[in-house]
PAZA-935314 format. One record per residue: x, y, z of N, C-alpha, C, O in turn. Coordinates in Angstrom, 2 decimals. Atoms other than C-alpha are relative to their C-alpha. Last residue first. Example, Ala and Ser with C-alpha at 12.3 -4.5 7.8 and 13.67 -1.06 7.14 Angstrom:
<pts>
-0.82	-1.19	-0.06	13.67	-1.06	7.14	-0.77	1.09	0.73	-0.26	2.20	0.90
0.89	-1.19	0.00	12.30	-4.50	7.80	0.90	1.20	0.00	1.94	1.18	0.66
</pts>
This chain:
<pts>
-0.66	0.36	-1.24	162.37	32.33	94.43	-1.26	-0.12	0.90	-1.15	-0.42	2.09
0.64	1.37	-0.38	161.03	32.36	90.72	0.35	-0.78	1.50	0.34	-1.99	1.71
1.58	-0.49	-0.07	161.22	36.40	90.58	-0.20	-1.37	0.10	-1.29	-1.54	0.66
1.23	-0.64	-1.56	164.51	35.84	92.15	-0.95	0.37	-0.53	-1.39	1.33	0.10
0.00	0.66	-1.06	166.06	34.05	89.12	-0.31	0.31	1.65	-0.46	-0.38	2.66
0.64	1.12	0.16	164.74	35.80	86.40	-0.15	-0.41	1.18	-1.19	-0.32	1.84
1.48	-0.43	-0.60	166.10	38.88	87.72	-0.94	-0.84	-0.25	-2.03	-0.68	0.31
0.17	-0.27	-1.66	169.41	37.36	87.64	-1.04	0.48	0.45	-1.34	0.42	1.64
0.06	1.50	-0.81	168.78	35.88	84.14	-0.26	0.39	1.33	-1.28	0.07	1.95
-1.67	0.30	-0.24	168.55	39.81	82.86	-0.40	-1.35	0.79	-1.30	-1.35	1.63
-0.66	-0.34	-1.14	164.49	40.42	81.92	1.38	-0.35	-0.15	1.64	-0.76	-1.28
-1.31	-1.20	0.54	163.18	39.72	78.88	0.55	0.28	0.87	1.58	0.74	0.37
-1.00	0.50	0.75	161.82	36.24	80.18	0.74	1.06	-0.48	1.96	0.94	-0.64
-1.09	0.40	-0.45	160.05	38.26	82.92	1.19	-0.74	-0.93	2.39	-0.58	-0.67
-1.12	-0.17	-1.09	158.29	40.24	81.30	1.04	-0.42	0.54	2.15	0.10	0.49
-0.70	-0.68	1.51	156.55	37.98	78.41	1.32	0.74	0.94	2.48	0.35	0.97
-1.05	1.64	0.65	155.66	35.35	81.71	1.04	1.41	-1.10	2.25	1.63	-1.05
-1.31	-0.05	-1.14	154.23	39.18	83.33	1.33	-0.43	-0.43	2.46	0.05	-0.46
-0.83	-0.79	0.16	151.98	39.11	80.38	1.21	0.50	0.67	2.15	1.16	0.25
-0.63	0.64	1.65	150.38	35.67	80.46	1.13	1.39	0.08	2.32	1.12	0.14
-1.07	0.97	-0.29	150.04	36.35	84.58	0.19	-0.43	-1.38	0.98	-1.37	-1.47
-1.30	-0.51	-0.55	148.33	39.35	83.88	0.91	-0.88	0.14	2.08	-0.53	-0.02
-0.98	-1.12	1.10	145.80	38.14	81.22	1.62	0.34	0.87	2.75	0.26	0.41
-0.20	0.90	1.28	144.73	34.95	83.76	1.20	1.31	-0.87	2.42	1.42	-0.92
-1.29	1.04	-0.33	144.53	36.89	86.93	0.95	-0.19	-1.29	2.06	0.24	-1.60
-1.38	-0.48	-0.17	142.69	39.66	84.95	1.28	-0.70	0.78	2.48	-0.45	0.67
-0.49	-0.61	1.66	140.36	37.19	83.49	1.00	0.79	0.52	2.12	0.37	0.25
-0.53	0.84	0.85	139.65	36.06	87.03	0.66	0.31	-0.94	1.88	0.39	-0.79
-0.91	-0.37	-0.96	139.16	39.60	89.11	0.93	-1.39	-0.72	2.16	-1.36	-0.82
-0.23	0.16	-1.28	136.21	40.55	86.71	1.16	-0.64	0.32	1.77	-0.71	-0.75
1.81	-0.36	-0.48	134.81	42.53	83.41	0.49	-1.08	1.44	-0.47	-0.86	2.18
0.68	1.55	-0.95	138.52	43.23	83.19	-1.26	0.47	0.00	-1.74	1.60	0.15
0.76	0.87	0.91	139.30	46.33	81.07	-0.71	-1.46	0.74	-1.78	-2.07	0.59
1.31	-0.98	0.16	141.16	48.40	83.45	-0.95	-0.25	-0.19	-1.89	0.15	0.49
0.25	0.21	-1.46	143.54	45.25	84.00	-1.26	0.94	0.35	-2.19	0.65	1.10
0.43	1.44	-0.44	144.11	45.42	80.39	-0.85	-0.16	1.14	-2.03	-0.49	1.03
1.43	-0.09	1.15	144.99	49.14	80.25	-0.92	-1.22	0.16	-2.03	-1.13	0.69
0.73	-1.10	-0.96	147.37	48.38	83.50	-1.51	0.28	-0.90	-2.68	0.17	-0.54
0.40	0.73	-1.25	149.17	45.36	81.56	-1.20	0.90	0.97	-2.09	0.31	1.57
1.12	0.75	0.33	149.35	47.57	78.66	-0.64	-0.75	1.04	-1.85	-0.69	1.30
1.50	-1.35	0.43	151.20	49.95	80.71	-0.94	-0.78	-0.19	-1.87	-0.93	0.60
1.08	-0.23	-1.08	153.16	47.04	82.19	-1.02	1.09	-0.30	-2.13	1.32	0.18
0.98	0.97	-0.26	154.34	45.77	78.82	-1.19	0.23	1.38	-2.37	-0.10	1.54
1.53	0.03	1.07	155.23	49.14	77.55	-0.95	-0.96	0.93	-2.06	-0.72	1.43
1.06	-1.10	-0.67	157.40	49.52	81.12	-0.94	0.21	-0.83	-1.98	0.77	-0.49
0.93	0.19	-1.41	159.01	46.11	80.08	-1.34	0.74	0.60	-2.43	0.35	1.02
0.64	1.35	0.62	160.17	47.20	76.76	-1.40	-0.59	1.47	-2.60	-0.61	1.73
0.80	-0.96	1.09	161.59	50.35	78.10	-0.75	-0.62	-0.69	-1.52	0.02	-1.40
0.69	-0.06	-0.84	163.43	48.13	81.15	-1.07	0.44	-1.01	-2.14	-0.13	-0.84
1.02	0.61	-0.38	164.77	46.11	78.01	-0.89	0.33	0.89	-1.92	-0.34	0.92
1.67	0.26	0.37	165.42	49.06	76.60	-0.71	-1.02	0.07	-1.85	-1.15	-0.38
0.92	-0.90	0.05	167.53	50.26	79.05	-1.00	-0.33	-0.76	-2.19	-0.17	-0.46
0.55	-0.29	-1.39	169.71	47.47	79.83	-1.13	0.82	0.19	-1.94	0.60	1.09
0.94	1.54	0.28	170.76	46.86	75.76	-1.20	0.38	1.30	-2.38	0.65	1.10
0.77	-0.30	1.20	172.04	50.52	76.16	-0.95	-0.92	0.18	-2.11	-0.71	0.52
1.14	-0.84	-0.62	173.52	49.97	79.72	-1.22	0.11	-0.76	-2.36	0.09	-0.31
0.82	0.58	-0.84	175.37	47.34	77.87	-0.94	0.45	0.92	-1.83	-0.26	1.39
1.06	0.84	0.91	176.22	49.14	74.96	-0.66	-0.99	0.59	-1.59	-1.61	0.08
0.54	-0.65	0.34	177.95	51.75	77.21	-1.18	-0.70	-0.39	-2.33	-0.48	-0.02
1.31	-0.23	-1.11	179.14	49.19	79.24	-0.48	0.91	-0.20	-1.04	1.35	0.81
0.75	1.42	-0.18	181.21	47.77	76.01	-0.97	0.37	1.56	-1.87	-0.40	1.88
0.57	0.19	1.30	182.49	51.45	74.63	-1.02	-1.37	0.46	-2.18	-1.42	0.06
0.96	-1.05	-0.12	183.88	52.39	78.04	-1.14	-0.36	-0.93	-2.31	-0.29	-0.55
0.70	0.21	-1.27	185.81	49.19	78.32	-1.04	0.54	0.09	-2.05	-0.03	0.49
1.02	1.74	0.38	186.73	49.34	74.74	-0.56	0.05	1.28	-1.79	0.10	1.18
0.70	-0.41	0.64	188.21	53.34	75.49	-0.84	-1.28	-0.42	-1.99	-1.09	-0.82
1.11	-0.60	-0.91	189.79	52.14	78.50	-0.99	-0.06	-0.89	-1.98	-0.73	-0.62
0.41	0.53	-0.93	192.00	49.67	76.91	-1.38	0.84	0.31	-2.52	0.39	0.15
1.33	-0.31	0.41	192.71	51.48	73.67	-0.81	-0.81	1.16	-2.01	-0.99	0.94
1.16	0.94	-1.19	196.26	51.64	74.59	-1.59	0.35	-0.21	-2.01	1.49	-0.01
1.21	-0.54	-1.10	197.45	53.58	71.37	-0.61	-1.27	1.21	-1.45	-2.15	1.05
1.12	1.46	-0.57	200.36	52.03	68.88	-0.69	0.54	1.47	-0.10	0.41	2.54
0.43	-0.51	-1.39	201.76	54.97	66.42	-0.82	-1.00	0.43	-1.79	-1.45	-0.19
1.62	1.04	-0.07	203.85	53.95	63.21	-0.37	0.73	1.47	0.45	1.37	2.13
0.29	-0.52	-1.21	206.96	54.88	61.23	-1.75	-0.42	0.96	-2.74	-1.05	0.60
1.37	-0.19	-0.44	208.15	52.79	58.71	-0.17	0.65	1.41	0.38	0.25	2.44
0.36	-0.37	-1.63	211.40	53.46	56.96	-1.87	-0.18	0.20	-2.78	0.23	-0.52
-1.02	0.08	-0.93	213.13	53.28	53.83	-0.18	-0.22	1.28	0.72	-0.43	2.10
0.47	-0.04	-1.31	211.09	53.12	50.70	1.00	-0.57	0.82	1.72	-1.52	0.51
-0.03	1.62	-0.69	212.48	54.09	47.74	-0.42	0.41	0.94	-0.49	1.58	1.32
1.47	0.83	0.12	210.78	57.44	46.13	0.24	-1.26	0.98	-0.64	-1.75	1.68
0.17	0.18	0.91	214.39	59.16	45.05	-1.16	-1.23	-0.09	-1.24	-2.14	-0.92
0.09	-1.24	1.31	214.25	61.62	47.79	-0.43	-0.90	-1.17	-1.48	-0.55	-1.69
-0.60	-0.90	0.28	213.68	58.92	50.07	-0.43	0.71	-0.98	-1.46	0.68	-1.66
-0.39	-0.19	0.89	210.19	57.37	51.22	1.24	0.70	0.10	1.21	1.53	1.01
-0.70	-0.56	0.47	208.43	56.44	54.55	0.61	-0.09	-1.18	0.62	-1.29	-1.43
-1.34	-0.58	0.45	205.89	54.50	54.77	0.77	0.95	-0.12	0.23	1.74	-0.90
-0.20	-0.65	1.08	202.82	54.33	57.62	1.36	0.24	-0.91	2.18	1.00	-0.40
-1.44	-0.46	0.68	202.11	52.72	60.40	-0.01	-0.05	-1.48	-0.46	-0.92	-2.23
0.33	-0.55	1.27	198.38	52.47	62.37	1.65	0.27	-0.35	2.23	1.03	0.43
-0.98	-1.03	0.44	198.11	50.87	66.07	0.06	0.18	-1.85	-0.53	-0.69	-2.49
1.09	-0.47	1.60	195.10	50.11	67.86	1.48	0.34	-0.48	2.06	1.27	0.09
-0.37	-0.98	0.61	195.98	48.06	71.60	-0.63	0.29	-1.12	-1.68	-0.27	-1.43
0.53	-0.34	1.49	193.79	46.60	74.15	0.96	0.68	-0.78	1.10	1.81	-0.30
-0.21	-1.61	1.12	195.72	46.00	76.88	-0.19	-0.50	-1.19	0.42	-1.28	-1.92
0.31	0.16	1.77	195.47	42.15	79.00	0.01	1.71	-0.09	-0.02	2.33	0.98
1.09	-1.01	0.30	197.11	41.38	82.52	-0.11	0.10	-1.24	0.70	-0.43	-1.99
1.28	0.32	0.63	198.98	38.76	82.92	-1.33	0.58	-0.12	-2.48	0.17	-0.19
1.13	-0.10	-1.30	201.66	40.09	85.17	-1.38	-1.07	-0.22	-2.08	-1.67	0.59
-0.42	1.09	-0.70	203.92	39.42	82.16	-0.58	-0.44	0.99	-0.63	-1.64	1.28
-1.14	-0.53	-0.76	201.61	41.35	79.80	0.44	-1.04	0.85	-0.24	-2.05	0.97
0.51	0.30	-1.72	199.10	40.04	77.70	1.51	0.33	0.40	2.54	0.11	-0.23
-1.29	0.09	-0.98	198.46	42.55	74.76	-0.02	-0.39	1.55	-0.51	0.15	2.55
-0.10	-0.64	-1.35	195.10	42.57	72.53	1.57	-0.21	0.83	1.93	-1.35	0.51
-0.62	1.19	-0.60	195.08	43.54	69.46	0.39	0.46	1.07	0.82	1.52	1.53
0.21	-0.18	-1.47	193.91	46.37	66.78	0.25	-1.45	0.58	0.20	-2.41	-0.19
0.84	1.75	-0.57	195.55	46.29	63.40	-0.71	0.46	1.64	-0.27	1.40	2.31
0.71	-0.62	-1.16	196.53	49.20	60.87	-0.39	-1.44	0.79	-0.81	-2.48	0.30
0.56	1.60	-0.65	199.11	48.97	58.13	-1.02	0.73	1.32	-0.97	1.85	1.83
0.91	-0.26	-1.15	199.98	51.19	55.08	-0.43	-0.59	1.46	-1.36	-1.36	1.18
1.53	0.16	0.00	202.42	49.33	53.02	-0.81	1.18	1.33	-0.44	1.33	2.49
0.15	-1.27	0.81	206.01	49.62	52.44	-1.16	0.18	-0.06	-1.44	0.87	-1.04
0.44	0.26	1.58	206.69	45.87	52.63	-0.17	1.26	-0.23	-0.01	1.50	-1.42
-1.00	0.12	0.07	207.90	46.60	56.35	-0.26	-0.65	-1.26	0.29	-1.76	-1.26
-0.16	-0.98	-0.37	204.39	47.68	57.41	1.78	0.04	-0.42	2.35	1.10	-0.16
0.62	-0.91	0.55	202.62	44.80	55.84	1.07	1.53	0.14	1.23	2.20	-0.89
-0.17	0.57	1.66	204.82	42.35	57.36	-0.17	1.28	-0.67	0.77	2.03	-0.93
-1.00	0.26	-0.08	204.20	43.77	61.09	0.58	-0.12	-1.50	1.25	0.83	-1.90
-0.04	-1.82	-0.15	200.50	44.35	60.43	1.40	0.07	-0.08	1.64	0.71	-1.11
0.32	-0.38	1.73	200.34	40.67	58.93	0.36	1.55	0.05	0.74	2.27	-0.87
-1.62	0.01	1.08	202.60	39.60	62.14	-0.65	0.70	-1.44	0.07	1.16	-2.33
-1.76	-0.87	-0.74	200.40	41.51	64.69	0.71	-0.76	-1.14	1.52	-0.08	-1.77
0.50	-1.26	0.08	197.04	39.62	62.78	1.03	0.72	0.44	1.46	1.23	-0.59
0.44	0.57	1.47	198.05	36.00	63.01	0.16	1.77	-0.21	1.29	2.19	-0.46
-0.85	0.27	1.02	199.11	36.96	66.38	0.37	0.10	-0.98	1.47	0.57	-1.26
0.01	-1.66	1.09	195.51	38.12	67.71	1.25	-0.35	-0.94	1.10	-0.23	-2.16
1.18	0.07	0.72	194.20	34.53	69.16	0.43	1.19	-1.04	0.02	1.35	-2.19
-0.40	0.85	1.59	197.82	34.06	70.52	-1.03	0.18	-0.57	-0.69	-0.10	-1.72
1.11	1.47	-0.29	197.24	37.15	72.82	0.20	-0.59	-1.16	0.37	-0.07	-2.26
1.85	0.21	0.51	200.00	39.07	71.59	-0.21	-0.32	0.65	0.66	-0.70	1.44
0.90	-0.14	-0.98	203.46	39.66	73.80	-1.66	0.66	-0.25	-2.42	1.44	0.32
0.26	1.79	-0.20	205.52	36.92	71.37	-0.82	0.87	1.18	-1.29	0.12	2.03
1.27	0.98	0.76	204.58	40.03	68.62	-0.11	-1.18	1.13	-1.04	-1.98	1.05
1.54	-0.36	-0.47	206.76	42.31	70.83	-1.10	-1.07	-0.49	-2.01	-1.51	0.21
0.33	0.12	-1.63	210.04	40.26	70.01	-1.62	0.37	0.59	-2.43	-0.40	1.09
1.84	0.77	0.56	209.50	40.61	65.71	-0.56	-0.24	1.83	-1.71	-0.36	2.25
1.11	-0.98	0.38	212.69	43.51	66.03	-1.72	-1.27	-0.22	-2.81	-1.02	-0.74
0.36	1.22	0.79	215.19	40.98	68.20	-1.15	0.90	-0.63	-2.05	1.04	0.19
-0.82	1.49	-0.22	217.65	43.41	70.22	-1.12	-1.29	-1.52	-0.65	-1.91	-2.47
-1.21	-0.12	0.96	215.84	46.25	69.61	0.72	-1.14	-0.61	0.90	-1.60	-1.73
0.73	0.13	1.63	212.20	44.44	70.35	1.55	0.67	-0.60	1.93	0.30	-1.71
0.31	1.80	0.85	213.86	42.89	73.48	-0.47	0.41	-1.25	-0.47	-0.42	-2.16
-1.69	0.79	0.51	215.96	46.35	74.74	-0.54	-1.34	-0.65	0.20	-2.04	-1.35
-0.08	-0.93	2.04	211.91	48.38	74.36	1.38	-1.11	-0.42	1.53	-1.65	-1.51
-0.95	-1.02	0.71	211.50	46.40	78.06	-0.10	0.31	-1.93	-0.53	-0.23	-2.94
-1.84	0.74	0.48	208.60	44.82	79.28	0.70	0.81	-0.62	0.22	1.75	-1.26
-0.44	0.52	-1.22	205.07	45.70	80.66	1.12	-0.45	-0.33	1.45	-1.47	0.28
-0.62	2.00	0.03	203.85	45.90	77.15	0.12	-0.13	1.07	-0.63	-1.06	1.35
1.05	0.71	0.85	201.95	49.30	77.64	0.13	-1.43	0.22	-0.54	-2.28	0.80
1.22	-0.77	-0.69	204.64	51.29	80.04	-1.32	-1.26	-0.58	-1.78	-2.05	0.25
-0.34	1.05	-0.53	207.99	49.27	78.23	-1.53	0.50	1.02	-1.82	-0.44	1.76
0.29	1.51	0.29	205.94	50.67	75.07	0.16	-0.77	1.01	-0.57	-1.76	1.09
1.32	0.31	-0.18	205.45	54.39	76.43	-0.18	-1.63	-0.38	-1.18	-2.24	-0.01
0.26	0.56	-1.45	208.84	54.89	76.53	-1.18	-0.94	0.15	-1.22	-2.09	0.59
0.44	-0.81	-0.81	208.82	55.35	72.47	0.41	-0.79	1.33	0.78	-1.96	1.32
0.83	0.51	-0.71	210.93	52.76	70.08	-0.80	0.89	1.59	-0.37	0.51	2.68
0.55	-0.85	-0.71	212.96	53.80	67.29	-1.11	-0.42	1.00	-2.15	-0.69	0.39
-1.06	-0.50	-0.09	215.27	51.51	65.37	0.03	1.26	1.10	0.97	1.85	1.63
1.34	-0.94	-0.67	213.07	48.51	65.11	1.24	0.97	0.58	2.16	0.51	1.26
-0.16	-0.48	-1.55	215.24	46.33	63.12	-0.89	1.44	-0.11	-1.33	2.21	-0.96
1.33	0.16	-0.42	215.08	44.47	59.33	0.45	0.58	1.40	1.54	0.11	1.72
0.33	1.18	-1.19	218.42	45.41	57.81	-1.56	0.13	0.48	-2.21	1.13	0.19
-1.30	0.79	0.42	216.80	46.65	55.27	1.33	0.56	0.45	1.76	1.60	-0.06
0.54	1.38	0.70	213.08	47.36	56.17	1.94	-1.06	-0.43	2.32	-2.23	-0.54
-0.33	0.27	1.24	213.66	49.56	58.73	-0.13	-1.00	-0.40	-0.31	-2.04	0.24
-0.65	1.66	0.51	211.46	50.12	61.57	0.24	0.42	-1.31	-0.48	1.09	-2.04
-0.61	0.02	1.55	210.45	53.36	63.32	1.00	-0.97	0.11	1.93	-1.22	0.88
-1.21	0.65	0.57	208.20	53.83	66.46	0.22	-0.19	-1.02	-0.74	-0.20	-1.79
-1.08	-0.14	1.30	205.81	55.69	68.53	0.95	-0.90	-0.22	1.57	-1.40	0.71
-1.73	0.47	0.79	204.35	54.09	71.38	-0.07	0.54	-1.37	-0.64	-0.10	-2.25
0.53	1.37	0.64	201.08	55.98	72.90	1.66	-0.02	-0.26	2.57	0.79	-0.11
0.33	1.47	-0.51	201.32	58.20	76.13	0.08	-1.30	-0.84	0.03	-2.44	-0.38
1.83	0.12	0.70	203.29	61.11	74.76	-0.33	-1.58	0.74	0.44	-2.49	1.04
1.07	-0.86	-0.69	206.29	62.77	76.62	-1.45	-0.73	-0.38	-2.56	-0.45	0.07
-0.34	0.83	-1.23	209.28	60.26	75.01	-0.83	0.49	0.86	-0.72	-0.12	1.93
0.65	1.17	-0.18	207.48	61.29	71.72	0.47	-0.76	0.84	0.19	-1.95	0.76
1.58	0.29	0.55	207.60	64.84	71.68	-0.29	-1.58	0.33	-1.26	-1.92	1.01
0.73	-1.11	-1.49	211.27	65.14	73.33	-1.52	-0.43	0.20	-2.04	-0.96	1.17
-0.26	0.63	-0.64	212.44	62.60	70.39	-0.68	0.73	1.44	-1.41	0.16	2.26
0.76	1.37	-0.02	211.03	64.41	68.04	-0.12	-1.23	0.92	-1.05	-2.05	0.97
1.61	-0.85	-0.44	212.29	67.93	69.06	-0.84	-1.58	0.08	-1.55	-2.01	0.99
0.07	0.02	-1.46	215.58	66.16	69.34	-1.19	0.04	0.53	-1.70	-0.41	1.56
-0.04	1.33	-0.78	215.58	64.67	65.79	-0.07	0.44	1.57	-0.32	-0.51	2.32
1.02	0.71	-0.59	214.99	68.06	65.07	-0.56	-1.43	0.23	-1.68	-1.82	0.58
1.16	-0.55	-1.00	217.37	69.37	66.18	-1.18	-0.29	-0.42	-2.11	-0.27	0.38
-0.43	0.14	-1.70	220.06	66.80	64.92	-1.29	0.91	0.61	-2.01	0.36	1.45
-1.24	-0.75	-0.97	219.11	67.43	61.25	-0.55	-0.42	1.25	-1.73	-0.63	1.54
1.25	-0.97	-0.27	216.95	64.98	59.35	1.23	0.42	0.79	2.19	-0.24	1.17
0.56	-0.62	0.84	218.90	62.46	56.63	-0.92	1.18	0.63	-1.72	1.79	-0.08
-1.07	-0.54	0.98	221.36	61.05	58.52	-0.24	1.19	-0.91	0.49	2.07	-1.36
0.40	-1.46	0.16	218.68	60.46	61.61	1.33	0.42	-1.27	1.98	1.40	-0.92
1.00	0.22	1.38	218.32	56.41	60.31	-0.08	1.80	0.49	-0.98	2.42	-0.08
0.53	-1.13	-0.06	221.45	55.76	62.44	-0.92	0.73	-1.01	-0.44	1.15	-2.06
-0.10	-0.73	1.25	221.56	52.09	62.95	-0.37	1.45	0.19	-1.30	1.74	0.95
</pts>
C-alpha cells in the first residue's frame, strides 16, 4: 500500500534516509487493510529475521516473543491499531536463540478530517541498558552488605576492647561473626565453613 499519498516524495525520502540510519525499528501499520507498511532495517538486525515475514503476514513478529511476553506484544499490537497510544517492553528470542530486550511506544496518526489512519511506532533494543541496570543493583545490594559487615566488625573490635578476658571475647566474637557470615553471598558462606 502507498500510505506516502498524503506527504510529498521528499520527504518521504528524508524519512526513509533517517530511519534506515537509526539503530531502533521504526514502523507504520494500517488499520484498514491491517499490514505493516513501513518497517526500519534495524528490525531484521534486532529480530534476527527478515522485515518480508511481518510484510507478508503483519502479526509475524509477535511468533518472535518469548511466550511469557506474548499476551503483552498482541495487547500493544491491538492497542496500536485501535488508534490508541501503546507502549510494552518484551523480550525477543531470536532464531539463534538468543534473547533482546525490547521497549517500544506507537502512536496514532490522524487525517485532515480526525480519522485515524496509521500507527507509527519506535521499538529500542534495551538489551544493554537492563544488563547495565541489573549489575548496577547488584553491586548496590554487594556493597552494603560489605557496609553492613564492616559495622559489624567495628563493633566486633569495640567489643573485643571491652573483654575483661580472652573467653568472653571468644564467645562475643564468634556470636558476631555467625551475624557476618549469614549476610554474606552463599559462596562466601561456603569457604568460611571449609
Amino acid at each position: 500500500g502507498d500510505w506516502s499519498s498524503d506527504v510529498c516524495s521528499s520527504d518521504l525520502e528524508q524519512f526513509r534516509q533517517l530511519a534506515d540510519n537509526i539503530h531502533a525499528i521504526l514502523f507504520v501499520a494500517t488499520p484498514k487493510p491491517m499490514q505493516i507498511v513501513y518497517l526500519s532495517p534495524a528490525f531484521d538486525e534486532i529480530f534476527g529475521r527478515s522485515r518480508q515475514e511481518s510484510y507478508d503476514r503483519p502479526q509475524a513478529w509477535i511468533e518472535s516473543i518469548h511466550s511469557e511476553d506474548r499476551e503483552h506484544a498482541d495487547s500493544f499490537f491491538a492497542r496500536s491499531m485501535q488508534g490508541l497510544q501503546a507502549e510494552m517492553a518484551c523480550r525477543v528470542v531470536r532464531p539463534d536463540g538468543s534473547v533482546r530486550w525490547i521497549e517500544g511506544r506507537s502512536f496514532p496518526v490522524a487525517d485532515a478530517q480526525g480519522r485515524f489512519i496509521r500507527a507509527v511506532g519506535i521499538v529500542e533494543d534495551s538489551t544493554v541498558r537492563r544488563e547495565t541496570h541489573e549489575k548496577l543493583n547488584t553491586a548496590l545490594e554487594t556493597l552494603k552488605e560489605q557496609t553492613r559487615d564492616t559495622a559489624r566488625l567495628a563493633e566486633l573490635v569495640d567489643v573485643l576492647q571491652s573483654c575483661q578476658n580472652s573467653e568472653e571475647g571468644y564467645k562475643i566474637t564468634g556470636t558476631i561473626l555467625q551475624g557476618t557470615m549469614r549476610n554474606s553471598s552463599r559462596d562466601q558462606i561456603g569457604r568460611a565453613h571449609v
